[in-house]
C-alpha positions in Angstrom: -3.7 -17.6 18.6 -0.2 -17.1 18.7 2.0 -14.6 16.6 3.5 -17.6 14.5 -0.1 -18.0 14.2 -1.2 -14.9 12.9 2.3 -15.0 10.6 1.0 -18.6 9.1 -2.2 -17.0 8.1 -0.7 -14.2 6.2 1.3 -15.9 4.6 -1.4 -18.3 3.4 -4.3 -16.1 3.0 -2.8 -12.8 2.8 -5.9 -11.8 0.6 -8.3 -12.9 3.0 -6.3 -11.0 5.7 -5.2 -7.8 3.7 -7.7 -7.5 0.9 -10.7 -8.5 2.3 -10.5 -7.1 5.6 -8.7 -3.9 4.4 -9.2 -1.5 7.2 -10.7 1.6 5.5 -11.3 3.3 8.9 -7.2 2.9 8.9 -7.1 4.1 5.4 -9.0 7.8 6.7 -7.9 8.4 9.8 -3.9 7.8 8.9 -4.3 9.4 5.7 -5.3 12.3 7.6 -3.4 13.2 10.2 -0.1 11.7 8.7 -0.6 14.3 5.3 -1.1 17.2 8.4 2.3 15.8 9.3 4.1 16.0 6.1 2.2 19.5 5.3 3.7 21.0 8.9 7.4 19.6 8.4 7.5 20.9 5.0 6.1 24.6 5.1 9.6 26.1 6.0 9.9 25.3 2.4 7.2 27.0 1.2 2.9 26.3 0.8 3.3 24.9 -2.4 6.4 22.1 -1.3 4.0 21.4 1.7 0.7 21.1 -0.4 2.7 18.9 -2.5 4.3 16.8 0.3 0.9 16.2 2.4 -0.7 15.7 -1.2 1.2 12.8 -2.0 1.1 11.6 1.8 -2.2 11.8 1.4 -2.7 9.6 -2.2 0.2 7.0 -0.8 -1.8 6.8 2.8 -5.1 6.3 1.3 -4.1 3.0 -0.4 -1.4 1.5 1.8 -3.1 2.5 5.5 -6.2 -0.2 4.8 -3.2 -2.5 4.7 -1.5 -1.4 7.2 -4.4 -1.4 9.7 -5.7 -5.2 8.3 -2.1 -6.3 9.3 -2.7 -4.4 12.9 -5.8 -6.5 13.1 -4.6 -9.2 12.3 -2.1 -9.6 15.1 -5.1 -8.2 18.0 -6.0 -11.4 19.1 -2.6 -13.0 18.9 -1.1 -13.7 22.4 0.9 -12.5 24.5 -0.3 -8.9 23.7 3.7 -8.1 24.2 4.6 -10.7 21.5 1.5 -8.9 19.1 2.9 -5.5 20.6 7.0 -5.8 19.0 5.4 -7.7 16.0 3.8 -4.8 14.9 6.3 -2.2 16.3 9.1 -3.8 14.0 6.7 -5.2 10.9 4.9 -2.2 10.3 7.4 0.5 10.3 9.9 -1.5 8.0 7.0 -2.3 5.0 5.4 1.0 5.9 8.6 3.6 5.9 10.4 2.0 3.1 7.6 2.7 0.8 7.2 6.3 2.0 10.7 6.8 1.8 11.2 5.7 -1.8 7.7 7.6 -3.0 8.9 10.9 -1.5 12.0 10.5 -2.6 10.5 10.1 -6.4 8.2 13.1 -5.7 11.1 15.3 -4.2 9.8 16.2 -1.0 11.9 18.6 0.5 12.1 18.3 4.3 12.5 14.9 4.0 14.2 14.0 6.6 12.3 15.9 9.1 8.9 14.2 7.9 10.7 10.9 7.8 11.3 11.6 11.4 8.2 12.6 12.6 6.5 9.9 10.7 8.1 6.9 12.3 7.6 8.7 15.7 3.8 8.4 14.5 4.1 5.2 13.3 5.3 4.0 16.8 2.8 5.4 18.6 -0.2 5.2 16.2 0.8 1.2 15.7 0.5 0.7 19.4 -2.6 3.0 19.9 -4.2 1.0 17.6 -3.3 -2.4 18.6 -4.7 -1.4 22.1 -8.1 -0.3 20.6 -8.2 -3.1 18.1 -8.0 -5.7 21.1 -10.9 -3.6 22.4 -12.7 -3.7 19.3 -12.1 -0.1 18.7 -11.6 1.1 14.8 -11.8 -2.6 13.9 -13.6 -3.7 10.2 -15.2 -6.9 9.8 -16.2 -9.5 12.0 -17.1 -7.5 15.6 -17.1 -3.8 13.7 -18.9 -1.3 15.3 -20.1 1.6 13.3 -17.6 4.7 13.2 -19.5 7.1 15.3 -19.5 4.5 18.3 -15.8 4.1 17.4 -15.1 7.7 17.5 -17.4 8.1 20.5 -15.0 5.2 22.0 -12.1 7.1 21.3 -11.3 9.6 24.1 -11.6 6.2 26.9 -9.4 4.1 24.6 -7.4 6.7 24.4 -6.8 7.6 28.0 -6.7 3.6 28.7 -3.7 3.4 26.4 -2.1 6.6 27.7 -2.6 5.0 31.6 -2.0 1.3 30.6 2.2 1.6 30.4 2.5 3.2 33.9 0.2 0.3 35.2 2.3 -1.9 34.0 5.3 -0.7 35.2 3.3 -0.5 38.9 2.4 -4.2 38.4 6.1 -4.9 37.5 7.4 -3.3 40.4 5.1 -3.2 43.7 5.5 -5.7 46.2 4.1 -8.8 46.2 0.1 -8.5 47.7 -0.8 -4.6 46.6 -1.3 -5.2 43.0 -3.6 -8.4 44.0 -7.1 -8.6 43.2 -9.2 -9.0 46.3 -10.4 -12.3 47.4 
C-alpha cells in the first residue's frame, strides 16, 4: 500500500479509519506525558497557570490523540516507510498544533510559546517513535493489537531499535559497497 493509498482511504472512509480504529492507547499515553509538558513550561507562572495549562492539555489530548494515533496507523503499512515517515512528520503536526494553538490561546495559557515549542519537538519525535512501533505492531488497536502490558513490556526494545535505527541508516548510506552486505 502506497501513501496515495493510505490518503485514498481516508478520504473515503475516514470513519472507518479515524472512528473506528481510534487509537485509545494514543489517546493515554499522549494525553499524559504531553499535559506533564504543558504543566513544566508553565510553572514559572505559577501552580495554578500550570494546573490549568496541563489541565486543558490533558481534556484536548484525550479526544484528539485517538485520532491522531488512528491516522499514525494508518500510514504503518504504507511503503516506502520514508514516504509513511514525512507523511506523518508534516500531516500530523499541522492538524495537530493548529488545534492546540487556537484552544490555548482561548484558555489563556500563559507560557505559550514555550509549550508551543516543546510540543512540536514532541510531536516530531513521538510521530516517528510511534510510526516505528506501529510497523512493529507496537501500541497498535485493532486488527494485530496486542494487549497493553505486552506493548508496554515491548516498549524499552522498540525504543532502543528506534533510537539505533537512524545511525544504521546513515552506516548503510555511507559504507562501502560489500560491509553492509548480508552474508551469502
Amino acid at each position: 500500500m502506497t501513501v496515495f493509498d493510505v490518503i485514498r482511504r481516508l478520504r473515503d472512509e475516514p470513519f472507518e479509519c479515524l472512528v473506528r480504529r481510534w487509537n485509545w492507547k494514543s489517546a493515554v499515553f499522549s494525553s499524559i506525558i504531553r499535559a506533564t509538558i504543558f504543566f513544566c513550561m508553565n510553572l514559572k507562572a505559577g501552580k495554578h497557570a500550570a494546573a490549568a495549562a496541563m489541565l486543558t492539555e490533558l481534556s484536548y489530548r484525550l479526544v484528539t490523540s485517538g485520532f491522531y494515533g488512528a491516522l499514525t496507523q494508518a500510514f504503518s503499512d504504507a511503503e516506502p516507510p520514508w514516504a509513511a515517515a514525512l507523511t506523518v512528520m508534516f500531516l500530523l503536526p499541522l492538524c495537530q498544533h493548529s488545534i492546540e494553538l487556537t484552544v490555548h490561546l482561548l484558555r489563556g495559557t500563559p507560557r505559550l510559546l514555550p509549550s508551543m515549542i516543546a510540543s512540536v519537538i514532541f510531536t516530531g519525535i513521538s510521530t516517528l517513535f510511534n510510526l516505528y512501533a506501529m510497523r512493529r505492531g507496537v501500541l497498535v488497536v485493532g486488527d494485530g493489537a496486542r494487549p497493553v502490558g505486552t506493548d508496554l513490556r515491548a516498549i524499552p526494545a522498540t525504543v532502543a531499535g528506534f533510537l539505533a535505527a537512524g545511525p544504521l541508516a546513515l552506516f548503510r548510506w555511507i559504507a562501502p559497497p560489500g560491509i553492509n552486505q548480508e552474508a551469502s
